[in-house]
C-alpha positions as CSV (number, residue, x, y, z in Angstrom):
1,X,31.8,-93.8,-145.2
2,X,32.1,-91.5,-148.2
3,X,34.5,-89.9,-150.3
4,X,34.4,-86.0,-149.3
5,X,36.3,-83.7,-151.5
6,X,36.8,-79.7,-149.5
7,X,37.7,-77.1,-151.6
8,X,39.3,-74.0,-149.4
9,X,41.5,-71.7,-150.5
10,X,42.7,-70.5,-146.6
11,X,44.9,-73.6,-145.6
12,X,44.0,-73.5,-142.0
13,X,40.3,-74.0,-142.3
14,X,41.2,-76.6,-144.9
15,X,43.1,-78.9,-142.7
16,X,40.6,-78.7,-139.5
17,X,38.2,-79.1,-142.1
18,X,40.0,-82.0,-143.2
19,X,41.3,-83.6,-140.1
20,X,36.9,-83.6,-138.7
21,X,36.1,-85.5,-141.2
22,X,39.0,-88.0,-141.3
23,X,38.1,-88.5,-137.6
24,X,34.9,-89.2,-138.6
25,X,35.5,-92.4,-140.6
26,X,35.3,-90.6,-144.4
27,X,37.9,-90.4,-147.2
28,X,39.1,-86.6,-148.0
29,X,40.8,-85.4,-151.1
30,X,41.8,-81.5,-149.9
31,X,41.9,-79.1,-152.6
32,X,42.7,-74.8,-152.9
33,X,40.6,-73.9,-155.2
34,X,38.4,-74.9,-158.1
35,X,40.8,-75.8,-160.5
36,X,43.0,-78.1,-158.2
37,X,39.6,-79.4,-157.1
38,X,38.5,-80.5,-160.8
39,X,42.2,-81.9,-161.5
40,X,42.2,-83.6,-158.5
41,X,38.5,-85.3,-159.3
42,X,39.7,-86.8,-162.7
43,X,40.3,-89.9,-161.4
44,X,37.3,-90.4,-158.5
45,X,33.8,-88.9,-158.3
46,X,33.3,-88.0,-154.3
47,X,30.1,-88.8,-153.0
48,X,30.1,-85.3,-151.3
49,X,32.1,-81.6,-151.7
50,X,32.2,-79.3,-149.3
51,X,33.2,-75.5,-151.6
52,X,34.1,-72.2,-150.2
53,X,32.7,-70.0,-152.1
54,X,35.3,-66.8,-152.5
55,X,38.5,-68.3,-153.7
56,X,40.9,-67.1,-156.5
57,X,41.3,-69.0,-159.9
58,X,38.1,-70.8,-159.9
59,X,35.6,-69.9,-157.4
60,X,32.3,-72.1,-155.8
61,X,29.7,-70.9,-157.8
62,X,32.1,-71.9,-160.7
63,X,32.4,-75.0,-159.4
64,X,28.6,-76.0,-158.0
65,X,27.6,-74.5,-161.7
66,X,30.2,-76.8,-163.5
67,X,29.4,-79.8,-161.3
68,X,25.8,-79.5,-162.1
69,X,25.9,-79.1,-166.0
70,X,27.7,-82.9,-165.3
71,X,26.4,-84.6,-162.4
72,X,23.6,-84.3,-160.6
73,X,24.3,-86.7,-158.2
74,X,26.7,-85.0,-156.3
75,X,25.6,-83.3,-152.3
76,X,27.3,-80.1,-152.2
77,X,27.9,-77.7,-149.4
78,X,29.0,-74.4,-149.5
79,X,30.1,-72.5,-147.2
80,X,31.3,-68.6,-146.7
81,X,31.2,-65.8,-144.3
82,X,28.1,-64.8,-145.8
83,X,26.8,-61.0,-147.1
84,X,29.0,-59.7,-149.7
85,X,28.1,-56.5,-150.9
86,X,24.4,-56.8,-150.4
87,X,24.3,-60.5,-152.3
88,X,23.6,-63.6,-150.1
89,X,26.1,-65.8,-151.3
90,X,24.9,-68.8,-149.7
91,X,21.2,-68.5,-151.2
92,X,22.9,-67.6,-154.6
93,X,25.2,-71.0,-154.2
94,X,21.6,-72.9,-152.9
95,X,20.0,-71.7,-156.1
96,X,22.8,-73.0,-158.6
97,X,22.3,-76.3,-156.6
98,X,24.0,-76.9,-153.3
99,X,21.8,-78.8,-151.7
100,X,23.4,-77.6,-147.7
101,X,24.7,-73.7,-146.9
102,X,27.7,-73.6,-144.1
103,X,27.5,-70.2,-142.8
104,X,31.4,-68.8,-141.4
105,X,32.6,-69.3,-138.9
106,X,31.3,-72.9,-137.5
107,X,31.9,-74.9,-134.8
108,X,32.3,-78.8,-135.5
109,X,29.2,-79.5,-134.0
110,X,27.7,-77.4,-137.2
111,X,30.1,-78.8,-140.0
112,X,29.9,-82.4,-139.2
113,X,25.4,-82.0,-139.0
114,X,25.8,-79.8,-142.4
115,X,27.5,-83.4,-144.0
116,X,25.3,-85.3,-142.6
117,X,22.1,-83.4,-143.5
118,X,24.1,-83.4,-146.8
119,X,24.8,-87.1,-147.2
120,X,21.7,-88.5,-145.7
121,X,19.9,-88.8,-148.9
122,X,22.7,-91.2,-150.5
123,X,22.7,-93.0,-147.2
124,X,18.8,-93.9,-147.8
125,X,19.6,-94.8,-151.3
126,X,22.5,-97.6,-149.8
127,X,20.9,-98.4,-146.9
């Protein structure tokens, strides 16, 4: 299965987050927010991260923007509650190149189809 790093600054959603995908066969590095995220991907590249968006320190666009100017091989999804002030966060984050948007709240029916839709493309490549 893949490597899966979640970046999610509320702990709760983190660990459900966490435990779906551990169920589901993949390796997960858990991480609060973007700069415990890039610390914690010193040592491995995942094959797939999974980014809120709003979080303090270093937030998702940070990271899908930073990820990008140095790999472009990475699936990203992000995922947030949505309309901020007018601004559609999730086309903003599809725009700076996460390739999947996770709308808040979702059901684990909708998380675990957002990584596959996500991974699918690698898949075909090893496959």
């Amino acid at each position: 299965m893949a490597i899966v790093l979640v970046i999610e600054d509320d702990e709760q959603v983190r660990r459900v987050t966490e435990r779906l995908l551990v169920r589901r066969g993949h390796d997960v590095i858990a991480a609060k927010n973007g700069h415990d995220a890039l610390r914690r991907t010193s040592h491995c590249t995942p094959d797939l991260i999974i980014t809120d968006i709003y979080m303090p320190e270093c937030d998702g666009f940070e990271v899908i923007t930073l990820l990008r100017s140095t790999s472009s091989d990475v699936r990203i999804i992000a995922m947030s509650a949505g309309h901020i002030h007018g601004l559609d966060v999730l086309g903003v984050a599809g725009r700076l190149g996460a390739q999947v948007q996770l709308p808040k709240p979702f059901t684990e029916a909708q998380l675990l189809a957002a990584v596959d839709e996500a991974l699918a493309p690698l898949e075909r490549r090893t496959g």
